[in-house]
Structure formats: C-alpha cells, structure tokens
VEXLUM-243744 format. One record per residue: residue number from 1; x, y, z of N, C-alpha, C, CB in turn; residue in three letters. Coordinates in nm, 4 decimals. Glycine has a CB too. Example, Ala and Ser with C-alpha at 12.3 -4.5 7.8 and 13.67 -1.06 7.14 Angstrom:
REM residues 2
+-----+----------+----------+----------+----------+----------+----------+----------+----------+----------+----------+----------+----------+-----+
:   n :      n.x :      n.y :      n.z :     ca.x :     ca.y :     ca.z :      c.x :      c.y :      c.z :     cb.x :     cb.y :     cb.z : res :
+-----+----------+----------+----------+----------+----------+----------+----------+----------+----------+----------+----------+----------+-----+
:   1 :   1.3190 :  -0.5690 :   0.7800 :   1.2300 :  -0.4500 :   0.7800 :   1.3200 :  -0.3300 :   0.7800 :   1.1308 :  -0.4473 :   0.9046 : ALA :
:   2 :   1.2850 :  -0.2250 :   0.7080 :   1.3670 :  -0.1060 :   0.7140 :   1.2900 :   0.0030 :   0.7870 :   1.4084 :  -0.0598 :   0.5725 : SER :
+-----+----------+----------+----------+----------+----------+----------+----------+----------+----------+----------+----------+----------+-----+
REM end
This chain:
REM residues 112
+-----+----------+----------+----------+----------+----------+----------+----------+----------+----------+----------+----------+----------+-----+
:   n :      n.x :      n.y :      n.z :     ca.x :     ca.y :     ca.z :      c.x :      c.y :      c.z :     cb.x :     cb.y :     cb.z : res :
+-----+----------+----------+----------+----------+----------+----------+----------+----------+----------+----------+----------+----------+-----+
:   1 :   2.5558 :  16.4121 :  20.3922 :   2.4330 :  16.3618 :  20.4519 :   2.4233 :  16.4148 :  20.5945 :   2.4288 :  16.2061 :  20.4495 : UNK :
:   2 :   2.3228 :  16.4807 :  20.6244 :   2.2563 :  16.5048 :  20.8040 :   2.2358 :  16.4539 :  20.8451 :   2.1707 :  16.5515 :  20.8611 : UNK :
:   3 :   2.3589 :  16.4584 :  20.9557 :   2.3242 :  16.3228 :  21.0906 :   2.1752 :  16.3871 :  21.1426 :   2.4767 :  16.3177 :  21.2699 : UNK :
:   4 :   2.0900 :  16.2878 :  21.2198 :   1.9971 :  16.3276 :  21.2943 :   2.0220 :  16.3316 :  21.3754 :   1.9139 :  16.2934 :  21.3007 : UNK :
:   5 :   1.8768 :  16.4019 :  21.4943 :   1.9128 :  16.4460 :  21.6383 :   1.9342 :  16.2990 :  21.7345 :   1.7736 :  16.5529 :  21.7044 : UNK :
:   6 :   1.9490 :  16.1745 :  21.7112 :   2.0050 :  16.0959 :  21.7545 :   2.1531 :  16.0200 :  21.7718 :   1.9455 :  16.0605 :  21.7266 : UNK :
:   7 :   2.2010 :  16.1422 :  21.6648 :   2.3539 :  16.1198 :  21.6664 :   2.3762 :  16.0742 :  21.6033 :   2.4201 :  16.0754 :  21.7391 : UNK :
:   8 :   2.3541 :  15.9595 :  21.4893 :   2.4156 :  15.9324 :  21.3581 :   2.3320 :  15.9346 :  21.2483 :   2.4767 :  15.8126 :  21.3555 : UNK :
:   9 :   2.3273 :  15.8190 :  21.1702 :   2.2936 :  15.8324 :  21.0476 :   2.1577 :  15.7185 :  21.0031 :   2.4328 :  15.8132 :  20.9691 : UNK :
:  10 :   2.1089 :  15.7274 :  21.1263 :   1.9916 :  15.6339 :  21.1627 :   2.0240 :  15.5216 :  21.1900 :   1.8986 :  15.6161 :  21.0742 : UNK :
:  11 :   2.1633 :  15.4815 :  21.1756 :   2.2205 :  15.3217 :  21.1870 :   2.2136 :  15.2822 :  21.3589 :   2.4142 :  15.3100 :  21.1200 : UNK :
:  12 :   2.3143 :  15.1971 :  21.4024 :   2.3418 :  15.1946 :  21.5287 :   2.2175 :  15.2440 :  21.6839 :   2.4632 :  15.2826 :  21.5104 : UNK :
:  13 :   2.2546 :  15.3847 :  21.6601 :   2.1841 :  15.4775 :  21.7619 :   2.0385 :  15.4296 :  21.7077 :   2.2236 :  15.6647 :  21.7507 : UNK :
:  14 :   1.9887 :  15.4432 :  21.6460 :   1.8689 :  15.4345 :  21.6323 :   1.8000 :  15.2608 :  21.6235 :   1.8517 :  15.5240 :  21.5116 : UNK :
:  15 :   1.9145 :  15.2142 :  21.5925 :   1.8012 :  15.0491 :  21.6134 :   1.8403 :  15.0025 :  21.7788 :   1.8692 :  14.8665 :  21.4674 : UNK :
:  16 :   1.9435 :  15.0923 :  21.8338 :   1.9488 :  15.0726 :  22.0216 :   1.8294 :  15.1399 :  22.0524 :   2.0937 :  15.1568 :  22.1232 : UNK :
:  17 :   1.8097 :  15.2567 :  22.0002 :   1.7036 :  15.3088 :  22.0987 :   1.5489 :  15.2370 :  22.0761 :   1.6926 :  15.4798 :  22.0754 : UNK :
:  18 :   1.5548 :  15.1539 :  21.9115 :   1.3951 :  15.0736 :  21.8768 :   1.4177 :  14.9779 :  21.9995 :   1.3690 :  14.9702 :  21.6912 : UNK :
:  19 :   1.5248 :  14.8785 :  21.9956 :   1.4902 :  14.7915 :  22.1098 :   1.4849 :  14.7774 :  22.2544 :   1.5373 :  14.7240 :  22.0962 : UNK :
:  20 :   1.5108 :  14.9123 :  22.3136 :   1.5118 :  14.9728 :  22.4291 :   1.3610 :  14.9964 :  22.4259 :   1.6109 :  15.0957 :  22.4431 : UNK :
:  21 :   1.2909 :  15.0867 :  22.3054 :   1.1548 :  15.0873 :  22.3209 :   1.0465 :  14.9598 :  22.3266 :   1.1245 :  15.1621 :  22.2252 : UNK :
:  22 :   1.0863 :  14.8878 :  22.2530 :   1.0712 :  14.7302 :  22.2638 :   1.0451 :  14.6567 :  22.3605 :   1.1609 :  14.6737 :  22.2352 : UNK :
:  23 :   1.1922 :  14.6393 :  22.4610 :   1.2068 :  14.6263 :  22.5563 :   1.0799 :  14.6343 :  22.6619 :   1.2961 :  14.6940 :  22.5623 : UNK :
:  24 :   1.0923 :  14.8079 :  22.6755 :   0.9951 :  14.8812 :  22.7586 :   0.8696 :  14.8494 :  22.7643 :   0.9900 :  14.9976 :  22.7310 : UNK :
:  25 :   0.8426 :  14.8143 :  22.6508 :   0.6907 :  14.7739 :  22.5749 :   0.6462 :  14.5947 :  22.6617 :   0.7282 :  14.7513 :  22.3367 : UNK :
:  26 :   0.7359 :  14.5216 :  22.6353 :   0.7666 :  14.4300 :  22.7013 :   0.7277 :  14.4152 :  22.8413 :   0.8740 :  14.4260 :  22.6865 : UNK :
:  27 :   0.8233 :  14.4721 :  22.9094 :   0.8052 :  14.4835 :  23.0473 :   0.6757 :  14.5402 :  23.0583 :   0.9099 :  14.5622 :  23.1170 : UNK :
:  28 :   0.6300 :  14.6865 :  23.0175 :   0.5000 :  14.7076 :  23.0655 :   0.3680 :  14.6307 :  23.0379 :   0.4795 :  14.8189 :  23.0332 : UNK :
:  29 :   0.4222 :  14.5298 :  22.9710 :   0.2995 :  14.4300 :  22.9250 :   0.3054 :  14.3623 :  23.0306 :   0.3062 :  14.3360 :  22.7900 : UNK :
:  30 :   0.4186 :  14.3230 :  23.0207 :   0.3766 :  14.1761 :  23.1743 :   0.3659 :  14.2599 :  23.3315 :   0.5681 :  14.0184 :  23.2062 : UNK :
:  31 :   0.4108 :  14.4028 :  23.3514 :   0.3556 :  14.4338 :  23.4440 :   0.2352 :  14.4609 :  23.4464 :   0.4036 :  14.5010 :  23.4822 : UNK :
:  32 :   0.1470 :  14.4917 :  23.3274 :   0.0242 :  14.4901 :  23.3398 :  -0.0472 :  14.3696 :  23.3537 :  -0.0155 :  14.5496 :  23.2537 : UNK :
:  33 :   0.0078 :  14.2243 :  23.3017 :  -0.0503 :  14.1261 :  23.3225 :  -0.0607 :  14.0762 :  23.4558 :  -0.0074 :  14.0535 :  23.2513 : UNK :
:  34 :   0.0377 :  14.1223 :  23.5175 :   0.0662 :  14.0882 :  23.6595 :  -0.0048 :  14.1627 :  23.7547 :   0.2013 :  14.1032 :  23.6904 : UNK :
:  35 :  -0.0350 :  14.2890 :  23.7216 :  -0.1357 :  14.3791 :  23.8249 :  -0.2531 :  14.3235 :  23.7996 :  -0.1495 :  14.5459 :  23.8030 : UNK :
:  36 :  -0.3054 :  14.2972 :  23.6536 :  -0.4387 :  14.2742 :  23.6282 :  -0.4728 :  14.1330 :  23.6903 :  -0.4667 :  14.2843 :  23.4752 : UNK :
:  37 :  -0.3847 :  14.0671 :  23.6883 :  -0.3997 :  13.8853 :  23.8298 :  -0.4032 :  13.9095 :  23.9563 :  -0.2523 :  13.7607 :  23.8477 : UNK :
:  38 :  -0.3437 :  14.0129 :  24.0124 :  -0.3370 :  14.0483 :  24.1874 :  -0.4781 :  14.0794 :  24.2413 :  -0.2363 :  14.1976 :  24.2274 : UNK :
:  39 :  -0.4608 :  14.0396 :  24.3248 :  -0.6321 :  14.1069 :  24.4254 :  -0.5752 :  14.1108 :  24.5474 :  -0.8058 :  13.9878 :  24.4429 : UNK :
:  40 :  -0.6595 :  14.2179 :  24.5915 :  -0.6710 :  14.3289 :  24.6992 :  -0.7951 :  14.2816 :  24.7928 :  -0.7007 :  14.4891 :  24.6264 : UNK :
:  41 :  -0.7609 :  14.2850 :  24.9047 :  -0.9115 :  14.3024 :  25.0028 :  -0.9027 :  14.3731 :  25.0916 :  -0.9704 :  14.1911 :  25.0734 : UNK :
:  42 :  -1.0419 :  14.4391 :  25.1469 :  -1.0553 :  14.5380 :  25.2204 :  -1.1778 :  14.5442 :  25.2970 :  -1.0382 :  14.6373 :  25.1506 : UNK :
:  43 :  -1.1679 :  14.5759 :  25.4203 :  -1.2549 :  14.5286 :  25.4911 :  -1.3121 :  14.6907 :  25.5426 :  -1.1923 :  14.4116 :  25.6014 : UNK :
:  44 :  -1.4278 :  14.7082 :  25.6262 :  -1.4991 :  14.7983 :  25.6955 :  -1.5789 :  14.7609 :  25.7716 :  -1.5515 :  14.8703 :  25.6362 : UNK :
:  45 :  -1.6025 :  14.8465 :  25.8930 :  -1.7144 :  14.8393 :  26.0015 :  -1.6163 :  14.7255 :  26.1261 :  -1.8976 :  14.7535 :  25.9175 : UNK :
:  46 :  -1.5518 :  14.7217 :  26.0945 :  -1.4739 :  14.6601 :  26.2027 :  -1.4826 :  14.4786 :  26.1466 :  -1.5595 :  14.7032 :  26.3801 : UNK :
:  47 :  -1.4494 :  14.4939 :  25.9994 :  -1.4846 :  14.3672 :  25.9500 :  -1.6021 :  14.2593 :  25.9230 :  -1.4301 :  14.3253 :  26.0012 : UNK :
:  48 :  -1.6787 :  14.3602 :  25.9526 :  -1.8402 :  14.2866 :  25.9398 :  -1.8644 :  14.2846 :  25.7472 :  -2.0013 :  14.4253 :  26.0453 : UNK :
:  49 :  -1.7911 :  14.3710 :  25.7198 :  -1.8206 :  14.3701 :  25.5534 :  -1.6661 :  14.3629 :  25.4742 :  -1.9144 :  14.5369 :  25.4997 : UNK :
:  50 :  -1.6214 :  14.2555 :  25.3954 :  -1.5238 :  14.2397 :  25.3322 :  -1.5509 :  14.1934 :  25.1771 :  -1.4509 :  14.1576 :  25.4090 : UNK :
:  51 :  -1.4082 :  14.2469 :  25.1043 :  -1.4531 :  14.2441 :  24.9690 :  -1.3222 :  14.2039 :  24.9088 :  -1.5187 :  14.3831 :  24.9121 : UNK :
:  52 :  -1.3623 :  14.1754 :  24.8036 :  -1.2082 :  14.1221 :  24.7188 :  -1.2035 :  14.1892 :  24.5575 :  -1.2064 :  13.9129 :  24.6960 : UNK :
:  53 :  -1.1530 :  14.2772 :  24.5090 :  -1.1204 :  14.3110 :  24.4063 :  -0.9955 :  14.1990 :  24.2774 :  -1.0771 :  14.4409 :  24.4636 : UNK :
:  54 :  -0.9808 :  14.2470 :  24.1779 :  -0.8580 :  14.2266 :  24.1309 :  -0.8038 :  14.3584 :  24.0773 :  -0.8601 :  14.1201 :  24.0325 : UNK :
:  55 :  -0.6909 :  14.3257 :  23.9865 :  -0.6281 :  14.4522 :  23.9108 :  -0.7514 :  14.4713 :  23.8183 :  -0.4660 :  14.4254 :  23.8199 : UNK :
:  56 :  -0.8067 :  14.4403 :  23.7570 :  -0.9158 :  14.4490 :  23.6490 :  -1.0256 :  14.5533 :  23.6880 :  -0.9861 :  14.3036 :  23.6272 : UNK :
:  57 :  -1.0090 :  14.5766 :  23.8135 :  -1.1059 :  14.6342 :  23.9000 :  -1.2586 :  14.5987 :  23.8335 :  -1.0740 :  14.8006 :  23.9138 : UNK :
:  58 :  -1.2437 :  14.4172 :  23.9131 :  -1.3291 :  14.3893 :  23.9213 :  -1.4073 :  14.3081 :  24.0562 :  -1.3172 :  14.3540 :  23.8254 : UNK :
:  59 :  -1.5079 :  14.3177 :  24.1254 :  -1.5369 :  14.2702 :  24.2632 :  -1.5474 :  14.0987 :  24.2356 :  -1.6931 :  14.3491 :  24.3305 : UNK :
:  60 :  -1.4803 :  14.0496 :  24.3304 :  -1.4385 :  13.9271 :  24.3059 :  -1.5348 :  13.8661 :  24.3970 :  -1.2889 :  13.8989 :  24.3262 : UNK :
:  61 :  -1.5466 :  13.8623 :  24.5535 :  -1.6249 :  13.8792 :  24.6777 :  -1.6560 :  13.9876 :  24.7064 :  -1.5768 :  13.8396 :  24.7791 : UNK :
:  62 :  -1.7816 :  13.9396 :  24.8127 :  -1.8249 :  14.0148 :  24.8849 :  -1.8953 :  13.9391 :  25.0225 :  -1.9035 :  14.0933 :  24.8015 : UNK :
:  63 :  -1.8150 :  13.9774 :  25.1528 :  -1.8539 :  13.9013 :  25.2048 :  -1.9471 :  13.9911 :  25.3387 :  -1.7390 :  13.8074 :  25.2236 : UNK :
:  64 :  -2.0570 :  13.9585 :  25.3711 :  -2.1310 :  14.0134 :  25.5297 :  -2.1254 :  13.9368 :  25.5770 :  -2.2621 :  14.0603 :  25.5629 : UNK :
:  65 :  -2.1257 :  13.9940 :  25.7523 :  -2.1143 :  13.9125 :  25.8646 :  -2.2793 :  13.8991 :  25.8640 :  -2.0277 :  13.9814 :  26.0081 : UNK :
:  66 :  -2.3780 :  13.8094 :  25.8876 :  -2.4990 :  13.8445 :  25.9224 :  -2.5044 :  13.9266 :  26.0368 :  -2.5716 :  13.7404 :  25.9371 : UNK :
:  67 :  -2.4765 :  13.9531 :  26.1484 :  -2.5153 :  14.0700 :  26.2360 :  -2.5014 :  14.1739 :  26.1885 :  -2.4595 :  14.0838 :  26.3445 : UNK :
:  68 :  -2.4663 :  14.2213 :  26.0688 :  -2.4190 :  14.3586 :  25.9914 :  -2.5640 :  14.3658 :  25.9283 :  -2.2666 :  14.3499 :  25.8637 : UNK :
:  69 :  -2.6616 :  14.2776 :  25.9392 :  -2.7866 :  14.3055 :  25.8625 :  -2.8504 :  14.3427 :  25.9383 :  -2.8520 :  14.2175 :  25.7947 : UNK :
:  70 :  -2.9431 :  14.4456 :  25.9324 :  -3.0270 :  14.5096 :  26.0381 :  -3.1273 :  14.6139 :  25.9664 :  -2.9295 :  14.5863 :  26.1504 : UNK :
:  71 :  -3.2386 :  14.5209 :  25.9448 :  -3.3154 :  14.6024 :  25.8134 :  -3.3617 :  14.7404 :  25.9199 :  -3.4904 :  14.4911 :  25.7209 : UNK :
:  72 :  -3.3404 :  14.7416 :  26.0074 :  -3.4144 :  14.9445 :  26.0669 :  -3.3134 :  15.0127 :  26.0178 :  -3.4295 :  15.0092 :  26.2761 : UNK :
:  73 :  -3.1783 :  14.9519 :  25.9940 :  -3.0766 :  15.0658 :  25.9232 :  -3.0032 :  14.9698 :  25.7974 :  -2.9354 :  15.1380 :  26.0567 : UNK :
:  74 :  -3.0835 :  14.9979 :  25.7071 :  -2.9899 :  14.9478 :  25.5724 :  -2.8838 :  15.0597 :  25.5284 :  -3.0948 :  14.9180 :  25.4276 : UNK :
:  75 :  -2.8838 :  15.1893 :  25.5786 :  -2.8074 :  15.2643 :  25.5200 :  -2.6564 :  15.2175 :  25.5655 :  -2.8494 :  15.4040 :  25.5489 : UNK :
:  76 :  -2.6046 :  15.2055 :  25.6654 :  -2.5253 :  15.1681 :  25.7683 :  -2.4584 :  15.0470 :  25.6585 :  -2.6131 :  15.1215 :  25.9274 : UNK :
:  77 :  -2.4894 :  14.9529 :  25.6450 :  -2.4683 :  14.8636 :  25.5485 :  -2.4399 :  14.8664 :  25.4379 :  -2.5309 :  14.8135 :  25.5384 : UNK :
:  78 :  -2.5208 :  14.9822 :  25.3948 :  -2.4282 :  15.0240 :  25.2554 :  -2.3602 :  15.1144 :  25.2623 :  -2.4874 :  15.0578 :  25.1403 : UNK :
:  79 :  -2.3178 :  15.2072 :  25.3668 :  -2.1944 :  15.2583 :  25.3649 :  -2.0997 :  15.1650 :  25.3904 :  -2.1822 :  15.3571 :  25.4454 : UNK :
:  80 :  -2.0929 :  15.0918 :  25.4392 :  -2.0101 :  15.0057 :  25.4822 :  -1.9416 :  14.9021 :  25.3604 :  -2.0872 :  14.9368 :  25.5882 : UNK :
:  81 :  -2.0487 :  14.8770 :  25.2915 :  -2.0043 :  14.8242 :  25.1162 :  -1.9403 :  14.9228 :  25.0808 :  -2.1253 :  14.7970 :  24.9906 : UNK :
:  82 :  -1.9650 :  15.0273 :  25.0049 :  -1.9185 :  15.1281 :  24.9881 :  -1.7842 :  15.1473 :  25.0267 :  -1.9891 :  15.1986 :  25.0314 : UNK :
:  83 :  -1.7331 :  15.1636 :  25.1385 :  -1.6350 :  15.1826 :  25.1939 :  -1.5474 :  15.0670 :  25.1267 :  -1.6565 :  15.1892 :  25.3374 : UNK :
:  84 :  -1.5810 :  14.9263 :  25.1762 :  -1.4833 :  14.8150 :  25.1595 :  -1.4196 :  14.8129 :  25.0245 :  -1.5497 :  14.6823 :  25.1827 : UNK :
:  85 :  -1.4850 :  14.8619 :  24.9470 :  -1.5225 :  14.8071 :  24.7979 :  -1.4073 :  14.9520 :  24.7513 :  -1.7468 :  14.8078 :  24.7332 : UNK :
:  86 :  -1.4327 :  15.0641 :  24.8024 :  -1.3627 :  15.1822 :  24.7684 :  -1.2362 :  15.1657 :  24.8136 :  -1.4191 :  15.3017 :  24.8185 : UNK :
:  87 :  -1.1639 :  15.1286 :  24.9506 :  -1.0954 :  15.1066 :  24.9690 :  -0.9878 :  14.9837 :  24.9151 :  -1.1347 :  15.1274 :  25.0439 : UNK :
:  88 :  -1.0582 :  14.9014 :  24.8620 :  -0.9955 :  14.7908 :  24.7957 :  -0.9596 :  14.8501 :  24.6647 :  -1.0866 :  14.6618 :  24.7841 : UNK :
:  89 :  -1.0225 :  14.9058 :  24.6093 :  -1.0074 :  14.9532 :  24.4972 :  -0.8998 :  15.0878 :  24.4838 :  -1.1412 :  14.9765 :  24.4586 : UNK :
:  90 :  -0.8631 :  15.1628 :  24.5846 :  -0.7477 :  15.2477 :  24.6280 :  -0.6320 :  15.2013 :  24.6253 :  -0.7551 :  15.2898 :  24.7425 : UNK :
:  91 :  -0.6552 :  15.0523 :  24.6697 :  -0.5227 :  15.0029 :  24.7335 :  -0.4669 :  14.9431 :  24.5774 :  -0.5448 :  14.8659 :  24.8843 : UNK :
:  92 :  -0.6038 :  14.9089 :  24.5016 :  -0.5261 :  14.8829 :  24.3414 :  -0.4624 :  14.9703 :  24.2835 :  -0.6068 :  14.8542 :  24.2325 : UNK :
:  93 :  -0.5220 :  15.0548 :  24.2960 :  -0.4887 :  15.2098 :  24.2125 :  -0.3156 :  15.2319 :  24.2628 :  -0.6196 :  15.3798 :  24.2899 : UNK :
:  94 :  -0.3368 :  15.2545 :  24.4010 :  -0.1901 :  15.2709 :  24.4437 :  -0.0827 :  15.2155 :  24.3685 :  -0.1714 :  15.2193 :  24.5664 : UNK :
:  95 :  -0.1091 :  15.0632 :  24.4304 :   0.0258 :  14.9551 :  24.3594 :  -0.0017 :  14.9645 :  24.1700 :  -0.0058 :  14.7284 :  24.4315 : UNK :
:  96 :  -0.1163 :  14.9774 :  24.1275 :  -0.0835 :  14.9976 :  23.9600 :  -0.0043 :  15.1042 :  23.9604 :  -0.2117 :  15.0288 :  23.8536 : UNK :
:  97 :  -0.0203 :  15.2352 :  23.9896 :   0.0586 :  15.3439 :  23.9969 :   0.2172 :  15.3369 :  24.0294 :  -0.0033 :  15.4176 :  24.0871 : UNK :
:  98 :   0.2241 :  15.3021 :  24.1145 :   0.3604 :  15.2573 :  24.2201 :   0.4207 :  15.1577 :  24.0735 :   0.3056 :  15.1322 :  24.4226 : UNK :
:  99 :   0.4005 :  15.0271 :  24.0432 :   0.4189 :  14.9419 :  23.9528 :   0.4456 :  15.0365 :  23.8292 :   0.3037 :  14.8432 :  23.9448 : UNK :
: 100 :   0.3710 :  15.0880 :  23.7729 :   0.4071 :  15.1671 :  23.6048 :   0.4996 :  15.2511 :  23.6223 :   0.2872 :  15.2609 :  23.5248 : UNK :
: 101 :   0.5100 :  15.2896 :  23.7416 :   0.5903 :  15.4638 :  23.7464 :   0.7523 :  15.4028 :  23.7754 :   0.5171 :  15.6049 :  23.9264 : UNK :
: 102 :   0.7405 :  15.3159 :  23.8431 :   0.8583 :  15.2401 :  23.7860 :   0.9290 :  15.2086 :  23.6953 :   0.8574 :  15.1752 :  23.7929 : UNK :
: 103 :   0.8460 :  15.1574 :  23.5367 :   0.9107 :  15.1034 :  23.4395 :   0.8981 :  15.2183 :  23.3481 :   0.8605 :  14.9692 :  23.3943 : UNK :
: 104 :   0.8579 :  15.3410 :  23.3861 :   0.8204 :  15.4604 :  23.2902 :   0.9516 :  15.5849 :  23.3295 :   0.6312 :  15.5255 :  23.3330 : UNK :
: 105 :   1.0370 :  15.5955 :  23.1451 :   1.1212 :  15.6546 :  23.1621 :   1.1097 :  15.8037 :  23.2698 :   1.1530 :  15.6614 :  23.0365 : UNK :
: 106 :   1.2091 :  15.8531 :  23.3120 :   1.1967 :  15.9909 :  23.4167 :   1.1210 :  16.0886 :  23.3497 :   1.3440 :  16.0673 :  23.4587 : UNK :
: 107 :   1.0247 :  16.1455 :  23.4500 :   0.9085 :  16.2419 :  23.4220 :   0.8056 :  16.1960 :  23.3720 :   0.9336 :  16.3386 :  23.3442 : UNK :
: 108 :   0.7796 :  16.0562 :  23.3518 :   0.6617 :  15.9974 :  23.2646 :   0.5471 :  15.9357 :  23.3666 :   0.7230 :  15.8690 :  23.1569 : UNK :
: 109 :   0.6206 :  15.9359 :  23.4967 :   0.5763 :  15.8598 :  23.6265 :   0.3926 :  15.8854 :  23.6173 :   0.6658 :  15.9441 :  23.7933 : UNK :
: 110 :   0.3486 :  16.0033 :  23.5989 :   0.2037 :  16.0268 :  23.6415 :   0.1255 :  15.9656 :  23.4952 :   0.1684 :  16.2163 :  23.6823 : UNK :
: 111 :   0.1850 :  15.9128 :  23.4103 :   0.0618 :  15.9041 :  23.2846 :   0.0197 :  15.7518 :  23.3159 :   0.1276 :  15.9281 :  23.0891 : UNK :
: 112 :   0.0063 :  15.7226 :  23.4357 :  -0.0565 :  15.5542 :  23.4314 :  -0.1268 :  15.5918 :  23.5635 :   0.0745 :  15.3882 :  23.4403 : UNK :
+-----+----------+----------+----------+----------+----------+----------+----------+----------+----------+----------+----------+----------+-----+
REM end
C-alpha cells in the first residue's frame, strides 16, 4: 500500500492535520466575530465632524458640530464626512488585516 504525501497511511497524520484545520476554522470564526463587534471612530476638520463605524463596515454615528454648517460652503462639509467616515473605515481595514494575518498559516497573510 502507498503511503501518501502526508506521511502515512491516512491514519494518525492525517486526522492531526483535519483538527488543526478545524481548529483554525475555529479561531478564524471568533476572530471574525470579534472584529465584526469592534468600532472605530474618526474624526476630521479639527473634530467638527465625527463618525463611528463597526467591523461590519457599517456607519454607526455621525456626529456635526453645528458651526461646521455653513450653507455658502456645503462642499467643505462633505469633504469633511468623507474624510471621517474613510478614515474610520481604514482604521477597520487595518486591524481586520493585522487580526487574520495572524491566525493565517505562513504566506497566507494577504488573502483577508
């Protein structure tokens, strides 16, 4: 009988490596449950516009200072959303990234 490229005879070696995959499966579940509960906030314009994301990347708040309203320049204001909202949403991206590339065997780091 041909051992396989796992080294034996499917016994042993191979039900370590199912529950190692298992395992893995595991952990990346609850790290995903755990990123997808965290929220992020991020502010712009010197804090006149703040926002609150979660992992879900979804906008949770949104908060204006009223002096940030100034209908002769609405553009100003929505860059300023823009910004908060982008930046909050970076800072998810990061830590999801940072978080998966962790529990993802070597060289697997970029597929999350």
């Amino acid at each position: 009988m041909a051992r396989n490229q796992f080294g034996g005879f499917g016994g042993p070696n191979m039900q370590q490596l199912m529950r190692q995959a298992q395992k893995m499966q595991q952990q990346m579940e609850q790290a995903q449950a755990e990123l997808d509960a965290k929220e992020y906030e991020a502010s712009a314009g010197g804090g006149m516009v703040t926002c609150k994301i979660n992992g879900k990347r979804q906008l949770l708040s949104l908060e204006i200072k009223p002096e940030a309203v100034d209908p002769e320049d609405v553009e100003m204001l929505q860059d300023m959303i823009m910004a908060a909202v982008n930046e909050a949403l970076k800072a998810g991206e990061e830590n999801r990234e940072k978080t998966m590339s962790a529990l993802a065997p070597g060289g697997m780091g970029g597929m999350f």
